[in-house]
MOPAC internal coordinates of N, CA, C and O (Angstrom, degrees):
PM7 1SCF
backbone

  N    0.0000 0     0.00 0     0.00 0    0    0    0
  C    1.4486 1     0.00 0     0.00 0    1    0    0
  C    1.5261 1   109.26 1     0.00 0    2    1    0
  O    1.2310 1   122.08 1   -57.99 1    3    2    1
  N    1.4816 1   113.63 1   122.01 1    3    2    1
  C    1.5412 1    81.65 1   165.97 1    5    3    2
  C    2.2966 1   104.21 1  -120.85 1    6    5    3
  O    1.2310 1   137.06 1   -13.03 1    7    6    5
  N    0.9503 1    84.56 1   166.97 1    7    6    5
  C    1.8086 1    97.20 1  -167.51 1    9    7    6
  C    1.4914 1   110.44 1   -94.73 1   10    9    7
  O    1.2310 1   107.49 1   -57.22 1   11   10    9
  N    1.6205 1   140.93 1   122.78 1   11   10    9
  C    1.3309 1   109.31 1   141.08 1   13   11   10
  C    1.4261 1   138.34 1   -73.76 1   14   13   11
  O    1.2310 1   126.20 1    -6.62 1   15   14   13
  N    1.3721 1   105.69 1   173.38 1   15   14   13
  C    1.8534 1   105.00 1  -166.38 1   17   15   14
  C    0.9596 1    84.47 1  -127.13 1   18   17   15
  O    1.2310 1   131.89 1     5.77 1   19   18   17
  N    1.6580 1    94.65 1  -174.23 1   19   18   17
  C    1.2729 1   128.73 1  -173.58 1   21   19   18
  C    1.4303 1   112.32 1  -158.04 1   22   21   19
  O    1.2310 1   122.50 1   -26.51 1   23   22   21
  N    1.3420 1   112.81 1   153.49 1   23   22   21
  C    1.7174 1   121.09 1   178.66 1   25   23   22
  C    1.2268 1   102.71 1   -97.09 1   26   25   23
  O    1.2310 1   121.90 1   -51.26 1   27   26   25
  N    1.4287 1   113.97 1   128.74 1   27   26   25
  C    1.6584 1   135.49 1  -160.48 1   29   27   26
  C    1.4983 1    95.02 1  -127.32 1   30   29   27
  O    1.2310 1   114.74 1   -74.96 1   31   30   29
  N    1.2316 1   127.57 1   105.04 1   31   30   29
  C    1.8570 1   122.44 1   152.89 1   33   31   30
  C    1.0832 1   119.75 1   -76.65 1   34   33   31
  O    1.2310 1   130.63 1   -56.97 1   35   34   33
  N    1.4124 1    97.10 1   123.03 1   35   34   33
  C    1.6076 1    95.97 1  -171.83 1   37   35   34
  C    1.8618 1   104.40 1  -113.06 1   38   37   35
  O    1.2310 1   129.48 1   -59.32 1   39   38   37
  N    1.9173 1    99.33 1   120.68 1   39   38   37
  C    1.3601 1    93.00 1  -160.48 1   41   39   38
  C    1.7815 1    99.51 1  -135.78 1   42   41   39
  O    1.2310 1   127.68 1   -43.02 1   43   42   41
  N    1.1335 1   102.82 1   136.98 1   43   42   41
  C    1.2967 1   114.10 1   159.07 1   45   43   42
  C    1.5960 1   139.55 1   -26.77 1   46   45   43
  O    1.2310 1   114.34 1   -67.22 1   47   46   45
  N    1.5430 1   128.33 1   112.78 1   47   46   45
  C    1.1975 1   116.93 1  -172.00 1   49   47   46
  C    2.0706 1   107.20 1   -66.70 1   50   49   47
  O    1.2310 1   129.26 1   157.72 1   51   50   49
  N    1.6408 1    99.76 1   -22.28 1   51   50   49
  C    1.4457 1    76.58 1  -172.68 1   53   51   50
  C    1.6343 1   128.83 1   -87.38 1   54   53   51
  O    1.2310 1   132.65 1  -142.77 1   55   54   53
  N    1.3973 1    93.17 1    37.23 1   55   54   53
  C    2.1160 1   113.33 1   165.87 1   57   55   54
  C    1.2879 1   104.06 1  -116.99 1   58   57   55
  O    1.2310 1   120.94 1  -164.85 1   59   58   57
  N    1.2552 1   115.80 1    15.15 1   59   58   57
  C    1.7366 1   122.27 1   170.34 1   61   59   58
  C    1.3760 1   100.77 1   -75.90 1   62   61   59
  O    1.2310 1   101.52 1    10.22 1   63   62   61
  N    1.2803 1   151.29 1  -169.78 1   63   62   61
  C    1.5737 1   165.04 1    86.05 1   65   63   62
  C    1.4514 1   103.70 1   -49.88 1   66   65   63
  O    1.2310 1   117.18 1   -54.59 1   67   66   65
  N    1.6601 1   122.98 1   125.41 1   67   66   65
  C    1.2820 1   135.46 1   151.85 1   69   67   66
  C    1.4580 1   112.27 1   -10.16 1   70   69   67
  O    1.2310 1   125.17 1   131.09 1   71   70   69
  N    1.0990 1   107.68 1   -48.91 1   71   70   69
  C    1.5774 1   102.83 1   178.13 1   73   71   70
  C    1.4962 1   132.74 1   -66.12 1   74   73   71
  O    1.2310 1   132.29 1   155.37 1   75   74   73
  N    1.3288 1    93.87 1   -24.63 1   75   74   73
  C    1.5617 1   126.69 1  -163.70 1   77   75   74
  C    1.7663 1    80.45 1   -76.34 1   78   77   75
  O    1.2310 1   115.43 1    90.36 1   79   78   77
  N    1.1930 1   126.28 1   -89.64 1   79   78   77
  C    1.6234 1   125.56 1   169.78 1   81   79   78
  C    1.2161 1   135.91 1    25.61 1   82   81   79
  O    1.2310 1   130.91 1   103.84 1   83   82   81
  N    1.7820 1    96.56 1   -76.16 1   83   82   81
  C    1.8430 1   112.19 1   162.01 1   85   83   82
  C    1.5951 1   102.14 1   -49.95 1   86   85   83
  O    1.2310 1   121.25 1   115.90 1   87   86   85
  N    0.9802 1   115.22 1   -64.10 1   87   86   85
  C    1.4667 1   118.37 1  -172.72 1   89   87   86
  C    1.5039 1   148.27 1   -41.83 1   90   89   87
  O    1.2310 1   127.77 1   141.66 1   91   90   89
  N    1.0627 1   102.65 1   -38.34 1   91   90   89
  C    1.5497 1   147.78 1   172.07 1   93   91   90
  C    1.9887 1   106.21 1   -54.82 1   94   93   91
  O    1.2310 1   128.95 1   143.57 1   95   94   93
  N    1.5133 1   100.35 1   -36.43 1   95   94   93
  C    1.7356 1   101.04 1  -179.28 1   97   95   94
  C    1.3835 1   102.56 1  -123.33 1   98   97   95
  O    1.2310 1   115.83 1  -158.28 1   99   98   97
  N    1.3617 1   125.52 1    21.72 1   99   98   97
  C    1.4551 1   121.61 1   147.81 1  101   99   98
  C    1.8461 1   130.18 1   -49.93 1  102  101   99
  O    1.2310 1   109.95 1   -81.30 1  103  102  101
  N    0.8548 1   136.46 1    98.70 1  103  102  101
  C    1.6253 1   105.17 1  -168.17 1  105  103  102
  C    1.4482 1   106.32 1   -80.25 1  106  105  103
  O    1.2310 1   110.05 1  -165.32 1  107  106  105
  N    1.3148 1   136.28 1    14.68 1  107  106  105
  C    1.5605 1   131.15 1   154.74 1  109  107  106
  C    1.3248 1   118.59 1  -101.42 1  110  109  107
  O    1.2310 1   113.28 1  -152.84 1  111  110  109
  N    1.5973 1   130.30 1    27.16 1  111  110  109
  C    1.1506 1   143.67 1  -160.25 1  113  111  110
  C    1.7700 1    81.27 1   -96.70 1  114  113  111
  O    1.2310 1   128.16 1   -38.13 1  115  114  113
  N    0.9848 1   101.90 1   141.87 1  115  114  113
  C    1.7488 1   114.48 1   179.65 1  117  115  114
  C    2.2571 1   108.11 1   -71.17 1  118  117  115
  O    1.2310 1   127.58 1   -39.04 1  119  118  117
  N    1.1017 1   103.02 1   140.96 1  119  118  117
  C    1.4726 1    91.82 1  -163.18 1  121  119  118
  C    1.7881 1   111.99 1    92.76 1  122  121  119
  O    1.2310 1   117.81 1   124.51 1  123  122  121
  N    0.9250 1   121.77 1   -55.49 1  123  122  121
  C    2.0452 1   124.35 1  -151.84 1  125  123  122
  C    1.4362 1    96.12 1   -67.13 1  126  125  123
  O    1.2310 1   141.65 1   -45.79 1  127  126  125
  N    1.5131 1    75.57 1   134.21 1  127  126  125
  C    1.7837 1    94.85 1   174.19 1  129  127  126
  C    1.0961 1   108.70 1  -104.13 1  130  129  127
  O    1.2310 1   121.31 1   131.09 1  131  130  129
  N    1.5947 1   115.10 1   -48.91 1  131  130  129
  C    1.6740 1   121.73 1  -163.01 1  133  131  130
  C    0.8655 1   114.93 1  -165.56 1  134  133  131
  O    1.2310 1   112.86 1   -46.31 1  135  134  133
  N    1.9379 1   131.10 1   133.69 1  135  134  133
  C    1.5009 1   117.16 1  -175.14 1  137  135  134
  C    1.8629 1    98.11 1  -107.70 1  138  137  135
  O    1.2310 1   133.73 1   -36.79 1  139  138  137
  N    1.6280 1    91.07 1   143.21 1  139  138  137
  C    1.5036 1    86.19 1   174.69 1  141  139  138
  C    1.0593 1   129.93 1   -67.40 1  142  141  139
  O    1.2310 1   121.26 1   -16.65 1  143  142  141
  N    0.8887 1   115.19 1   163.35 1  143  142  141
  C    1.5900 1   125.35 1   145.20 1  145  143  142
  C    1.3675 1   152.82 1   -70.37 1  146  145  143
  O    1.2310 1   114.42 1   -85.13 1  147  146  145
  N    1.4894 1   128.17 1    94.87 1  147  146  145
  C    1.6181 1   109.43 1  -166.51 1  149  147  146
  C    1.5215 1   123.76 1   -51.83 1  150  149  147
  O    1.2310 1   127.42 1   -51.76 1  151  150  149
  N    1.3770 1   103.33 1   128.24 1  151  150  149
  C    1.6256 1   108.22 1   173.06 1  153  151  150
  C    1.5826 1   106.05 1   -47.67 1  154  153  151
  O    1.2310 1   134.09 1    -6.15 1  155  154  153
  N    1.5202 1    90.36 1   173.85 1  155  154  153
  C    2.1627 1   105.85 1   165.93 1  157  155  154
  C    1.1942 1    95.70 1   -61.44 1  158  157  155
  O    1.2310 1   130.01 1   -45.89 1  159  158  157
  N    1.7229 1    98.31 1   134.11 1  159  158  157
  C    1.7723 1   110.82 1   173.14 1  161  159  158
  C    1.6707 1   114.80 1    80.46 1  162  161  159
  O    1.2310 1   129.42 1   160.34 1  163  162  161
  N    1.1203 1    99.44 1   -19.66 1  163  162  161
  C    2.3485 1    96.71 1  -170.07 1  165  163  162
  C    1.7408 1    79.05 1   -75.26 1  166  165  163
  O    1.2310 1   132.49 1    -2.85 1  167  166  165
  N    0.9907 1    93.47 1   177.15 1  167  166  165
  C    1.8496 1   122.18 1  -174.87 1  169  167  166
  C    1.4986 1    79.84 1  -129.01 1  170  169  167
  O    1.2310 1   132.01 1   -18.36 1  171  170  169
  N    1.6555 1    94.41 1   161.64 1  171  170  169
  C    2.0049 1   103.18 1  -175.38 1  173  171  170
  C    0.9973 1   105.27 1   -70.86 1  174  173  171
  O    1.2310 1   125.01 1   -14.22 1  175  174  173
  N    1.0436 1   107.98 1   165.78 1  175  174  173
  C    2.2529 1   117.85 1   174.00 1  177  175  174
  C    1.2095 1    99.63 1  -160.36 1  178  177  175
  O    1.2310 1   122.45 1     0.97 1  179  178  177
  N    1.1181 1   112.92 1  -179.03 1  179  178  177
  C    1.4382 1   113.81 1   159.55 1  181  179  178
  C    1.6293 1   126.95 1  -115.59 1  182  181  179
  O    1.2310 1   122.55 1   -41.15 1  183  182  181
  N    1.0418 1   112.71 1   138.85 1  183  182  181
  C    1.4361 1   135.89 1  -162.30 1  185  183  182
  C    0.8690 1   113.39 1  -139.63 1  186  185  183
  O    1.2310 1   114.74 1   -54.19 1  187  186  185
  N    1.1452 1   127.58 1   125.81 1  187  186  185
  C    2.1017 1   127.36 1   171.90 1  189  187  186
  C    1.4878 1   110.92 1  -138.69 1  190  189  187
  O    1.2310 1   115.49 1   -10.35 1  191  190  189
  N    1.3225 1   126.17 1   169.65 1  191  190  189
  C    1.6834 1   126.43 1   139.39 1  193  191  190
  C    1.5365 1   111.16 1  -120.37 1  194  193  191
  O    1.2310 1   138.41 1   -40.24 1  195  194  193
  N    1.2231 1    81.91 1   139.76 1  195  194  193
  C    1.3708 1    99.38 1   178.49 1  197  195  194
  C    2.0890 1   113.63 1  -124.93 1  198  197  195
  O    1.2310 1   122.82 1   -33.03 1  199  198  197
  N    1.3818 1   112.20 1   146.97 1  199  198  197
  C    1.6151 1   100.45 1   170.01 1  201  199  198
  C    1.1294 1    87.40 1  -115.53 1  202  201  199
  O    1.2310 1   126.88 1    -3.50 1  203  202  201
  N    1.7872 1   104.37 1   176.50 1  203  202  201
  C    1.1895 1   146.17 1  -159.39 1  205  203  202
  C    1.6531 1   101.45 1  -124.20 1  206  205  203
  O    1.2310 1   128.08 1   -44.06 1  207  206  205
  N    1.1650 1   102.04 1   135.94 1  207  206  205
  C    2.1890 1   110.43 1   170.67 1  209  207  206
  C    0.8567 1   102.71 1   -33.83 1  210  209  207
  O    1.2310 1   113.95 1   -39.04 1  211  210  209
  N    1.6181 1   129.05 1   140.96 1  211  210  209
  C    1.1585 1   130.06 1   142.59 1  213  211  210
  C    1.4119 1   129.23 1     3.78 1  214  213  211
  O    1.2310 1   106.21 1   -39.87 1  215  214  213
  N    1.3903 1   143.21 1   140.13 1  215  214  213
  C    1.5075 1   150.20 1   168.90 1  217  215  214
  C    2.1324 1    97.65 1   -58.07 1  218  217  215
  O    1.2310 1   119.60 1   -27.23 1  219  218  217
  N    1.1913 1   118.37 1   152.77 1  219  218  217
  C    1.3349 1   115.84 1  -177.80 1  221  219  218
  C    1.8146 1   113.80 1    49.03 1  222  221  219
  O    1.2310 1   106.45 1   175.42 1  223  222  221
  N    1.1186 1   142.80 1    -4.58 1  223  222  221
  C    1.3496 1   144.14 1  -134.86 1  225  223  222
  C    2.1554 1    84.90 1  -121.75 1  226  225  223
  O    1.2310 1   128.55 1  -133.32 1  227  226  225
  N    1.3437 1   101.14 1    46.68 1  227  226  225
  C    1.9827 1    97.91 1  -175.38 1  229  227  226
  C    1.2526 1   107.95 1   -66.63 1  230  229  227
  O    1.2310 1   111.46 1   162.05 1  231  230  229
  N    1.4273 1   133.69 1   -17.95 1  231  230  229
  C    1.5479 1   125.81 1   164.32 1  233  231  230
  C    1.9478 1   108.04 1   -55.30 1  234  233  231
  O    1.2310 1   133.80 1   108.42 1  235  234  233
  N    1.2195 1    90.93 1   -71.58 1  235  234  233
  C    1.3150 1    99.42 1  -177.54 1  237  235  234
  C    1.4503 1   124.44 1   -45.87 1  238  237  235
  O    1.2310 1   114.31 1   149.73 1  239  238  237
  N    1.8801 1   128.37 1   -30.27 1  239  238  237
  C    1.2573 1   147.02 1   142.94 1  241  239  238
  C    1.7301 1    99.96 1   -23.59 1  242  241  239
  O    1.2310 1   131.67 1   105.18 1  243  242  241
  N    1.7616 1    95.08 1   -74.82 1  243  242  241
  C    1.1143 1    87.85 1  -168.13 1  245  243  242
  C    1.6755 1   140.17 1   -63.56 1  246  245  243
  O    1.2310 1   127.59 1   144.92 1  247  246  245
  N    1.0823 1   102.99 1   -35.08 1  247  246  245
  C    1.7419 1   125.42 1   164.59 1  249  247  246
  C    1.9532 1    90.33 1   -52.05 1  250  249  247
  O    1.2310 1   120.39 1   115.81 1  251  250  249
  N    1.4346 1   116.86 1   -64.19 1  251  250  249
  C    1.4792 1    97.25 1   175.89 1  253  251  250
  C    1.6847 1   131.51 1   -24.62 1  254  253  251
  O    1.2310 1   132.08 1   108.91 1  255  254  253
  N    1.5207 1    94.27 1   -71.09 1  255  254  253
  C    1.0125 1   120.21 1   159.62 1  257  255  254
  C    1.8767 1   141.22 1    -0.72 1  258  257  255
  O    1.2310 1   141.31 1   108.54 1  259  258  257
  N    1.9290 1    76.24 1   -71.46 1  259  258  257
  C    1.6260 1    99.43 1   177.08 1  261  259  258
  C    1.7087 1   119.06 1   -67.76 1  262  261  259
  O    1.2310 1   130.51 1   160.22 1  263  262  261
  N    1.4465 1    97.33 1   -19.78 1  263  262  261
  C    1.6836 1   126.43 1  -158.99 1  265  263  262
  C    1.5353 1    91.39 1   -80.80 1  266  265  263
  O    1.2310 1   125.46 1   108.53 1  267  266  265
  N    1.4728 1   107.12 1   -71.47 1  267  266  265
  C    1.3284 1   119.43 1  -165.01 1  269  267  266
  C    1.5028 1   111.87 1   -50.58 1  270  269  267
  O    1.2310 1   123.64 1   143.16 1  271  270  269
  N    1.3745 1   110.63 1   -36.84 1  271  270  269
  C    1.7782 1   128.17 1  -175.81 1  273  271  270
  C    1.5438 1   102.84 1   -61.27 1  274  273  271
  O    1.2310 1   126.01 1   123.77 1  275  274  273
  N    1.2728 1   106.05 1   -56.23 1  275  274  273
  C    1.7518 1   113.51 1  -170.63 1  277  275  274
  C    1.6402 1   102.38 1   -68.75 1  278  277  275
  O    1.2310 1   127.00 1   146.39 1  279  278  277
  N    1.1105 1   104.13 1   -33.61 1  279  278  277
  C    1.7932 1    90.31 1  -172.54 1  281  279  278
  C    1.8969 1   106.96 1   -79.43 1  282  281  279
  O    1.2310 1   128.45 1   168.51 1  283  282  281
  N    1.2901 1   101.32 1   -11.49 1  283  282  281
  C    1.8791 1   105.71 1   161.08 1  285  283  282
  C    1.6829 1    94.68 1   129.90 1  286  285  283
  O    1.2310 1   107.62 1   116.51 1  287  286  285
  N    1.0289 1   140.70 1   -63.49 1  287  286  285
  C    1.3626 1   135.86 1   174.96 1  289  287  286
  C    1.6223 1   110.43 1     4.74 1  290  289  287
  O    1.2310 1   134.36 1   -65.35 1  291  290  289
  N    1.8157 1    89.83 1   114.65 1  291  290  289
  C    1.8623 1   107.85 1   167.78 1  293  291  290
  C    1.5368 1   126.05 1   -23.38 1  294  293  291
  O    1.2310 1   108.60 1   -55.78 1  295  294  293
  N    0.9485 1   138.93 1   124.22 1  295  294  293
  C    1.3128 1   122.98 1   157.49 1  297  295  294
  C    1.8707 1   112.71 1   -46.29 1  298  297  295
  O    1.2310 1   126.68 1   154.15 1  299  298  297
  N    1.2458 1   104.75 1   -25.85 1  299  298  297
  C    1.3689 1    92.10 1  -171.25 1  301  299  298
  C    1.7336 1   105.98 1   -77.39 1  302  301  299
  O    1.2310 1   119.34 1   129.28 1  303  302  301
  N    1.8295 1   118.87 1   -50.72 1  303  302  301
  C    1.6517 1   106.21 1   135.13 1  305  303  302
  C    1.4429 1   134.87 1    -2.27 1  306  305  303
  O    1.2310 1   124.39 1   108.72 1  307  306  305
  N    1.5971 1   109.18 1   -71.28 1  307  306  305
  C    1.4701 1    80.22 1   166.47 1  309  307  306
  C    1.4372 1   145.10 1  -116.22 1  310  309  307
  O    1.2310 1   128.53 1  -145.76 1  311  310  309
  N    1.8775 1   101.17 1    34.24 1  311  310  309
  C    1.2168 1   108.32 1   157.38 1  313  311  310
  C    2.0843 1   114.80 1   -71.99 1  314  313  311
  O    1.2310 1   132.03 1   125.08 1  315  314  313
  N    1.2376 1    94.37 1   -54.92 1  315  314  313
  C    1.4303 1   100.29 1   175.35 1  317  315  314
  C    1.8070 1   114.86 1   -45.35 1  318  317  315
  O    1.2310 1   125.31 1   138.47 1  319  318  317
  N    1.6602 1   107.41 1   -41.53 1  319  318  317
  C    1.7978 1    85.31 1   154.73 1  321  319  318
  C    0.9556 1   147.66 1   -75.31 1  322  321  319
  O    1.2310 1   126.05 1   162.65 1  323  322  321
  N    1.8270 1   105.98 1   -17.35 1  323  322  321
  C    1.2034 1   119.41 1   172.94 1  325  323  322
  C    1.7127 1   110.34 1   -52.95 1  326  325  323
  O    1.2310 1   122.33 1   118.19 1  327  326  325
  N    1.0081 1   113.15 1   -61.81 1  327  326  325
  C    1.5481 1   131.83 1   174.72 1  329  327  326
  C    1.4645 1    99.79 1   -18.93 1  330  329  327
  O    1.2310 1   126.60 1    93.90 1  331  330  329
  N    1.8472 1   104.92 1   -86.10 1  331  330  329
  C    1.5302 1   120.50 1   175.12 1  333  331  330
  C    1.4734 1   102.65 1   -34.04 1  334  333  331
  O    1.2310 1   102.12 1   139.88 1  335  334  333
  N    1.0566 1   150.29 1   -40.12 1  335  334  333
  C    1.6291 1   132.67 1  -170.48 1  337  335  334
  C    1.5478 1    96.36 1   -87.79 1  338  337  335
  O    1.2310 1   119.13 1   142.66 1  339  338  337
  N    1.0659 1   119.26 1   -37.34 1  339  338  337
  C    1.6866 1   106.48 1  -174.76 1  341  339  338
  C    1.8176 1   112.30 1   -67.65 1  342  341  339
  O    1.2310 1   128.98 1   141.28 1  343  342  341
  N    1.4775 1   100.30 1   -38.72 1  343  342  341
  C    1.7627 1   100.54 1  -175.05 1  345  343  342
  C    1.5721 1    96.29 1   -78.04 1  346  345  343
  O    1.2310 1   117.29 1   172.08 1  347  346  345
  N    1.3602 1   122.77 1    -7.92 1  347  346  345
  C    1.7604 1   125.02 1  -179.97 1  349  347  346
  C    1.3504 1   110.67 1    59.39 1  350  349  347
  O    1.2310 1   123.55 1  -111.30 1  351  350  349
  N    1.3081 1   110.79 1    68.70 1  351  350  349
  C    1.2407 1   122.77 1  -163.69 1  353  351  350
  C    1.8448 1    88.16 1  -142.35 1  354  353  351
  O    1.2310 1   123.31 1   -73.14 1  355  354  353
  N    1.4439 1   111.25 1   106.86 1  355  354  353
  C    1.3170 1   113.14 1  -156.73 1  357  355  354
  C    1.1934 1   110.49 1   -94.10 1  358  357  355
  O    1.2310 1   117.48 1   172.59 1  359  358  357
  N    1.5990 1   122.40 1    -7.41 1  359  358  357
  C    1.4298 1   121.74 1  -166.60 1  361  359  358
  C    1.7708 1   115.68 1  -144.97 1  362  361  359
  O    1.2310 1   127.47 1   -70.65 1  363  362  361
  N    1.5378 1   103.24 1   109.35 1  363  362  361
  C    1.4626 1   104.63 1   173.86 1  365  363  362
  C    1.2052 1   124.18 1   -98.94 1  366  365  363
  O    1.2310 1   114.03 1   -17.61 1  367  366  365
  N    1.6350 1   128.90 1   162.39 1  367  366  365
  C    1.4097 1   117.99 1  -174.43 1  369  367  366
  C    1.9429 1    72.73 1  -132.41 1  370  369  367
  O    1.2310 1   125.41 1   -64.40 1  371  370  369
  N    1.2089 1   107.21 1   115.60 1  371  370  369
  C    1.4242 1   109.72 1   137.38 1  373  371  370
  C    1.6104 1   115.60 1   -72.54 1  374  373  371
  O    1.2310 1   126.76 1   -51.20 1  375  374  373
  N    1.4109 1   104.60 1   128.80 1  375  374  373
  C    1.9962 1   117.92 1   161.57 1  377  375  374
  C    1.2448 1   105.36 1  -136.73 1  378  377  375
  O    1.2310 1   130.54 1   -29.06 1  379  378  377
  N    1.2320 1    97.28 1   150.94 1  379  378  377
  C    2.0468 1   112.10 1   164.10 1  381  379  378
  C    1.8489 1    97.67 1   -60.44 1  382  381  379
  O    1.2310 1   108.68 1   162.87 1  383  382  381
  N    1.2568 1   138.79 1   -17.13 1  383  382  381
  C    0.9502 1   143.24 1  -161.34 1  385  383  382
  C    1.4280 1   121.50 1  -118.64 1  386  385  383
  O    1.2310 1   129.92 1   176.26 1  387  386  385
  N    1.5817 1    98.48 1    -3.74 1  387  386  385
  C    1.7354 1   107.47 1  -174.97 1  389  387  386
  C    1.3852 1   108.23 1   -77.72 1  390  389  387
  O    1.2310 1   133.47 1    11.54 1  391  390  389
  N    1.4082 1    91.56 1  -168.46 1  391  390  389
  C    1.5752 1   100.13 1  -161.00 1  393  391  390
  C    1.7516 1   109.77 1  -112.74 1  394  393  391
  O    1.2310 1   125.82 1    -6.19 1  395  394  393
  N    1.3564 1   106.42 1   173.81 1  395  394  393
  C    1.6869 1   121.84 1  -153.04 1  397  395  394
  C    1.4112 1   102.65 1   -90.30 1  398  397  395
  O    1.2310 1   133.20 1   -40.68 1  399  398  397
  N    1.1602 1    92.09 1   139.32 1  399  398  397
  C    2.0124 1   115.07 1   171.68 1  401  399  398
  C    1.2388 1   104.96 1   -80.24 1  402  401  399
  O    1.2310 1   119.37 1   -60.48 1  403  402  401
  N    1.3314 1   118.80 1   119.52 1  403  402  401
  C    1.5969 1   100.03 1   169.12 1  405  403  402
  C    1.1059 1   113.65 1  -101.66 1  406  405  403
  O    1.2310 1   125.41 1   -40.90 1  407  406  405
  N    1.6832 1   107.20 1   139.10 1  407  406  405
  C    2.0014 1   113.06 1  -172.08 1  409  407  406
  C    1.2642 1    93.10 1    88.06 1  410  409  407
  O    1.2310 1   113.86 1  -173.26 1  411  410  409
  N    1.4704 1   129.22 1     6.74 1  411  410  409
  C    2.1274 1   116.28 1   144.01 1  413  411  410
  C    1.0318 1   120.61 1  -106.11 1  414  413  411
  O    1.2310 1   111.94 1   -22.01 1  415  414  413
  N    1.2924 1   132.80 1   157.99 1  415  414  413
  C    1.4913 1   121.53 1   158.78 1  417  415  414
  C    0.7865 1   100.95 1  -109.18 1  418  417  415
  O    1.2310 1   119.31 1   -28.84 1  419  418  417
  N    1.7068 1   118.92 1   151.16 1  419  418  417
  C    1.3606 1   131.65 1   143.85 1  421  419  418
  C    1.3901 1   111.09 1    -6.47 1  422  421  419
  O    1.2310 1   117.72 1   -49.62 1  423  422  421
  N    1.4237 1   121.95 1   130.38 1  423  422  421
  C    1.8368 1   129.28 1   139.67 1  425  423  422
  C    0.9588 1   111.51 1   -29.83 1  426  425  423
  O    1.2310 1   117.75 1   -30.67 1  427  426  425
  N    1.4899 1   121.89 1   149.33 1  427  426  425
  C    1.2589 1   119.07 1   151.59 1  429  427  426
  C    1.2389 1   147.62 1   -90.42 1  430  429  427
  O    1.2310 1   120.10 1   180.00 1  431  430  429

């Protein structure tokens, strides 16, 4: 068998903004695919995946963009997707447990 893939960033909720949080497990939040689920033993958090426009597709970025802004999402949110569409990396999993941006800091 063989499978296609995909490039998944796997990133930390604490480079979200507080606000960013609520948002993230909406399922009409622009982008959301799916909110996780806490493993055995985790306490809830929030966790989601979300993709990014098409690779080359900067109209559609931008219409993202405008979407994600109006429904409340950080600017710092959607610099970090901005990013993911430029490295064309179509699929993020925000977790309380994900992993580090290097050259961001943590929110405050």
């Amino acid at each position: 068998m063989q499978f296609e893939t995909y490039r998944v960033a796997d990133i930390s909720t604490a480079y979200l903004e507080e606000s960013d949080l609520d948002l993230i497990g909406n399922p009409i939040a622009p982008g959301h695919l799916a909110e996780l689920d806490p493993g055995p033993g985790e306490s809830e958090g929030p966790g989601s995946f979300f993709y990014t426009p098409p690779a080359e597709e900067e109209a559609l970025m931008a219409e993202y963009t405008m979407e994600a802004r109006a429904f409340g999402f950080s600017e710092r949110f959607l610099a970090i997707m901005q990013e993911l569409f430029n490295q064309k990396i179509p699929y993020v999993r925000f977790d309380r447990d994900g992993g580090e941006i290097e050259g961001l800091e943590h929110a405050t």
